[in-house]
C-alpha positions, -999 to +999 in steps of 0.1 A: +000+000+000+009+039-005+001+064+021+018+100+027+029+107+063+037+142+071+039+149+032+066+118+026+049+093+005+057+056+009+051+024+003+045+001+027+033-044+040-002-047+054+021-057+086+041-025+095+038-001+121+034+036+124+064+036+146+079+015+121+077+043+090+088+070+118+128+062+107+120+069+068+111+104+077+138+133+069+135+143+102+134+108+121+101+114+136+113+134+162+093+142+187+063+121+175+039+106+203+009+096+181-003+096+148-036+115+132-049+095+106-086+095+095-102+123+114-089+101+147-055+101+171-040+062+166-013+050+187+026+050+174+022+009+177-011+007+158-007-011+125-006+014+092-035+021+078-040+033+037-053+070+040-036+092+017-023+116+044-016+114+077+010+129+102+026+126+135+013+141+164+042+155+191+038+182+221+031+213+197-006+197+190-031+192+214-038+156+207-002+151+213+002+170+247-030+150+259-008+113+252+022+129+267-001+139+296-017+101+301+020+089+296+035+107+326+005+104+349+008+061+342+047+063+348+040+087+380+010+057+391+035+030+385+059+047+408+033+053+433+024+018+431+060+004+433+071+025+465+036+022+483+019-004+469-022-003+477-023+030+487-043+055+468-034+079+442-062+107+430-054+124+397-074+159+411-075+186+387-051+205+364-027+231+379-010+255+355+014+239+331+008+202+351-012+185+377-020+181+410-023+148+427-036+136+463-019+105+482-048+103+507-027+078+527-002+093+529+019+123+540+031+141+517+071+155+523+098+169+500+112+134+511+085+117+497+086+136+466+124+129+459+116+092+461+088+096+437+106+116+413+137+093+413+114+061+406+102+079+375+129+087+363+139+053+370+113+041+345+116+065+320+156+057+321+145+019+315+122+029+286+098+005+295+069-006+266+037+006+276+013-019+264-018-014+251-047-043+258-080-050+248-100-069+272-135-080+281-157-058+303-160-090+327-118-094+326-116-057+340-140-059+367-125-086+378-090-072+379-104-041+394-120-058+417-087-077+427-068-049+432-093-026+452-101-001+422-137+003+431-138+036+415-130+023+381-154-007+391-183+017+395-173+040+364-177+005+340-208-003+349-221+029+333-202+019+300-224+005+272-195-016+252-185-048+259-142-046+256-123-020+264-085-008+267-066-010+298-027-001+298+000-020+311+035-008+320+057-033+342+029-057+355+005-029+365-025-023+349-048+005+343-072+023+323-072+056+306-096+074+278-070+081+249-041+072+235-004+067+250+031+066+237+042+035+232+071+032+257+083+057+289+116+067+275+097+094+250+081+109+284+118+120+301+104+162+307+085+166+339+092+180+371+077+170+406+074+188+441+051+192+471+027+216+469+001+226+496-008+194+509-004+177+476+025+169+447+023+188+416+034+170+389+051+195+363+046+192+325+071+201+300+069+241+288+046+248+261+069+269+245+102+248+257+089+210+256+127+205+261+128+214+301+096+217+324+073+241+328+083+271+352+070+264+391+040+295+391+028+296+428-009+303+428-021+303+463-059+317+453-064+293+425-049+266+451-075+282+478-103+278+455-099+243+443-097+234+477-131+251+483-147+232+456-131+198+471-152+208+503-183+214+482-179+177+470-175+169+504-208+183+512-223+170+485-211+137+487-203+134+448-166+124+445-166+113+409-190+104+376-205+073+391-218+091+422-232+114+398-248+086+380-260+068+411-281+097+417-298+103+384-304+062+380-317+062+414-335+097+412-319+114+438-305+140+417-332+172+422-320+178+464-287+174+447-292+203+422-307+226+452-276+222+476-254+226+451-272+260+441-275+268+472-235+267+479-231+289+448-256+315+463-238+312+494-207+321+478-217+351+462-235+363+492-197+360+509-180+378+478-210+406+479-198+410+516-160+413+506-170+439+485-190+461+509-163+454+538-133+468+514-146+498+505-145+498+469-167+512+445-157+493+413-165+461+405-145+445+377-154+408+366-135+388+345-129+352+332-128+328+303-150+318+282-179+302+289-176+307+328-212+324+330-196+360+335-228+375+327-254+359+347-231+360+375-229+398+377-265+401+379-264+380+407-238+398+425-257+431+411-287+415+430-265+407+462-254+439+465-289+454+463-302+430+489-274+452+510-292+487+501-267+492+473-281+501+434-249+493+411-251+502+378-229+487+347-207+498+323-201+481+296-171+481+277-188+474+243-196+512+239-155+513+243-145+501+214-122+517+190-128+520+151-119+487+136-100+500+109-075+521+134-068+489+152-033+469+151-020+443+128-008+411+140+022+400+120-004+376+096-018+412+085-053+399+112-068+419+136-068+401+174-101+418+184-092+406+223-066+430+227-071+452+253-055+478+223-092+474+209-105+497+240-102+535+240-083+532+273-076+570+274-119+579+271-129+551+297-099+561+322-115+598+316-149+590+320-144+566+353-124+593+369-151+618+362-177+594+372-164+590+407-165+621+412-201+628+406-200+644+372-223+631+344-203+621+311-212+611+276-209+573+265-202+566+231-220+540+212-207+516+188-220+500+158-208+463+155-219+456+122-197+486+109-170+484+131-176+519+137-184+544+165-215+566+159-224+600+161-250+592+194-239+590+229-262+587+263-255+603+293-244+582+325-239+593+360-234+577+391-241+583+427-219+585+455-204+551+464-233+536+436-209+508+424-199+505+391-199+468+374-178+464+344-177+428+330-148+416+303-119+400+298-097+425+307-115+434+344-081+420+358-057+444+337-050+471+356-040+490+326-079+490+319-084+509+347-056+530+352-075+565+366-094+544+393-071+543+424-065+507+441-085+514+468-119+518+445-112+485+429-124+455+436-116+424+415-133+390+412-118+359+386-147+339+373-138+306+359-158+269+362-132+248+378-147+214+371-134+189+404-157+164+389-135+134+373-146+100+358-120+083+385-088+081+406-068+084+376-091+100+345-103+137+349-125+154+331-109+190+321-118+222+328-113+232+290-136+203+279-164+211+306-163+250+292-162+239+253-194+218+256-206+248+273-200+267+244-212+241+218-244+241+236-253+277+240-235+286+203-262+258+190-293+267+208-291+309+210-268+316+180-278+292+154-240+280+146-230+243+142-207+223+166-178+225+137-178+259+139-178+266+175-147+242+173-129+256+149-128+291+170-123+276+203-083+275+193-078+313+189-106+315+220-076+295+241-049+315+231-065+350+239-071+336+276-037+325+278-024+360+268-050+383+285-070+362+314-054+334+332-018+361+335-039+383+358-060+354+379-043+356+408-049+397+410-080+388+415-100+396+452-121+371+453-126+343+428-157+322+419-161+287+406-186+288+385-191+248+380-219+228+390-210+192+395-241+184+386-242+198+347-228+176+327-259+150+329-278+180+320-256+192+291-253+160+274-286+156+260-280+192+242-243+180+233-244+146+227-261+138+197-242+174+178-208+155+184-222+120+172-231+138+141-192+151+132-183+129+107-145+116+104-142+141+072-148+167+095-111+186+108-128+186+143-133+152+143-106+143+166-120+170+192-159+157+188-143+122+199-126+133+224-160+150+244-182+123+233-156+095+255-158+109+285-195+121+281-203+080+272-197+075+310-223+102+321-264+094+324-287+122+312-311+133+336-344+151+325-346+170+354-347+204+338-374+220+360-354+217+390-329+242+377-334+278+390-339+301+364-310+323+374-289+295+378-252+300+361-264+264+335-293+288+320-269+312+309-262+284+279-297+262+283-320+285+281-348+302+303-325+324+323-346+351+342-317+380+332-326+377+298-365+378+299-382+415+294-404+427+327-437+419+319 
């Protein structure tokens, strides 16, 4: 057969390897950890299949930082597992460039981490094959079941297929959703150390995949990830099967109304920090998709429950003429720049506005990129707040005039502590792209393809402008509900099943629709409050209907 891979074309037996076409490549396949080939990620050891293009995957794609990611956590369980065997090991959440893991069992030292660390690099030194089996649902319940994994024992009784893969790497076995690199010498960047009362395991740097990522001490995030572990504490929903038990055995409304509740709470406590500091602006920012909007008209609502009438500005009447705007070096316009804002006019007009004087608010036309001629008068009275909501509400630079003292700041993100097991999370990212696909389908008429084929650039621009300024922040939120995903699936479900292998997104529509293959629906929908953060992309949110 004839294929091209990465633009080389070559011949090749029915009986060959991807790995074993890597060494006919000009550049030797460096760096390859998988292989894209038919709208799907295959594994380095998968026999070759005839498409008439494919190409490696290595740590500059996303597919390929996802095996590398798998790869270490497997060598960092096999350690685990080697120098305390049967104790357990929880995969919790992502954590700047890498991950953080519990060791309930145990207590975590710089010790401890040292002998971790070593063993790993013990196994990646032996470059050790990391085998790939397919075995029958009833062969890995019982080896679950052997070896005290009852949370992967739960998780596969939600799962509809009757084989599955588990991975092996020196005798100990284990299961992950995705592919791996065929053997642990190809996973030799990573970094390890104790951090809070956990080990954060270090990935290699995005922009240097030679040497690990840079140690970024993030003591808020760190506070609030801790706060949402408490919440599952409370609401006694550790992972997906809890969540499943609940919507099987219909238990799942009281669910929805304590975990509400603790987000009302919440707000009510960040309304309060507000008040006690003095401040009179309020500035909300976060990523996409992290219900920014519905969660300042909460706060707004808060606030008045205080005696307090804020008022908002928005930064949409802000903008500058789109044809006076910057060029990125591809000759585009990055509209996310906080270039794009008339800095100088809303500095003015803040400054002016705290000190009781009325000023003149431009208004801009979006379909001509243009401002207009019209403005509207806005005033404000003393110690009114002042909302503004966008991206760059942690930027001090977009609210230079307002002294420190008047500022209050709040980070917004949904920080999703909800994982499938021990060992397979599901990621923030993911949880806030079906968020995305959902309310981009429903209110803005756009197909999942398309959603997808923005949510790249989307990522980048809250790399450079939002996650940077995070821990600025005064108070931040976590806008997840553990409970959403059973929800959201019956909206997102059958829009990825439809993405056909043709499709340039197909790789990412697989990717949701694994994970979401272990989550139940629920048709609970009337249980959700209508000013609940999930109606901001389901639908019947109150802050959107007109006053009757």
């Amino acid at each position: 057969m004839y294929l091209k891979l990465n633009g080389v074309e070559m011949g090749c037996t029915g009986e060959e390897r991807w790995v074993d076409l890597l060494s006919r490549l000009p550049e030797g396949g460096a760096g390859a950890l998988g292989v894209s080939v038919g709208g799907r990620t295959a594994s380095l050891n998968d026999g070759v299949e005839e498409y008439a293009f494919a190409r490696t995957l290595t740590y500059a794609d996303e597919e390929g930082r996802r095996i590398y990611e798998r790869s270490l956590q497997f060598i960092f369980l096999t350690a685990a597992h080697r120098l305390y065997p049967g104790e357990r090991v929880r995969i919790r959440h992502s954590f700047a460039q890498g991950l953080y893991i519990d060791l309930p069992g145990v207590a975590v030292t710089d010790e401890i981490v040292a002998r971790l660390a070593a063993e790993m690099r013990a196994i990646v030194a032996a470059d050790m094959p990391i085998e790939r089996l397919s075995v029958s649902t009833e062969r890995a319940q019982e080896y679950f079941a052997r070896t005290g994994q009852t949370d992967r024992l739960r998780i596969l009784g939600y799962r509809r297929f009757s084989h599955f893969t588990l991975y092996r790497i020196d005798g100990l076995e284990d299961y992950f959703y995705g592919e791996m690199a065929p053997r642990t010498g190809l996973i030799d960047v990573f970094d390890l150390r104790a951090y809070g009362e956990g080990i954060l395991l270090q990935m290699p740097d995005a922009k240097d995949p030679s040497r690990p990522a840079r140690f970024v001490d993030l003591p808020h995030l760190l506070h609030t990830y801790s706060e949402a572990a408490e919440w599952h504490a409370i609401l006694n929903c550790e992972n997906a099967a809890d969540l499943n038990d609940m919507v099987v055995n219909r238990k799942l409304r009281e669910f929805i109304r304590v975990n509400e509740a603790l987000q009302e709470r919440k707000i009510e406590q960040i309304a309060d920090q507000f008040i006690a500091s003095g401040a009179q602006v309020l500035l909300i920012a976060g990523p996409s998709s992290s219900g920014k909007t519905t969660f300042s008209h909460r706060l707004s609502i808060a606030l008045r429950v205080h005696g307090l009438r804020p008022v908002k500005v928005s930064l949409d009447d802000y903008y500058l003429d789109r044809d006076t705007l910057p060029l990125e070096p591809d000759g585009s316009v990055d509209l996310e720049r906080i270039e794009t804002l008339d800095l100088d006019l809303l500095g003015d007009h803040l400054a002016r506005l705290l000190r009781g004087e009325t000023v003149n608010v431009p208004e801009f036309d979006f379909k001509s990129g243009t401002r207009t001629d019209h403005t509207h008068a806005f005033a404000v009275e003393p110690g009114q707040p002042i909302i503004i909501e966008g991206i760059h509400g942690l930027n001090d630079r977009l609210t230079a005039s307002v002294p420190a003292s008047l500022k209050f700041k709040v980070y917004i993100s949904p920080l999703t502590m909800l994982n499938l097991d021990d060992h397979n999370r599901i990621r923030t990212t993911d949880a806030r792209l079906l968020r995305r696909i959902v309310r981009d389908n429903l209110f803005r008429g756009t197909k999942p393809e398309e959603t997808m084929a923005m949510w790249a650039s989307v990522r980048r621009g809250e790399e450079k402008y939002i996650f940077p300024f995070q821990e600025k922040a005064d108070a931040m939120f976590n806008s997840a509900l553990t409970y959403e995903l059973c929800i959201m699936k019956k909206y997102a479900y059958p829009q990825l099943l439809a993405v056909t292998p043709d499709s340039p997104y197909y790789t990412m529509a697989r990717r949701l629709v694994k994970f979401l293959n272990y989550i139940q629906t629920a048709d609970v929908e009337d249980e959700i409050p209508v000013n609940s953060i999930l109606r901001e992309f389901i639908g019947g949110c109150c802050f959107y209907k007109a006053e009757d």
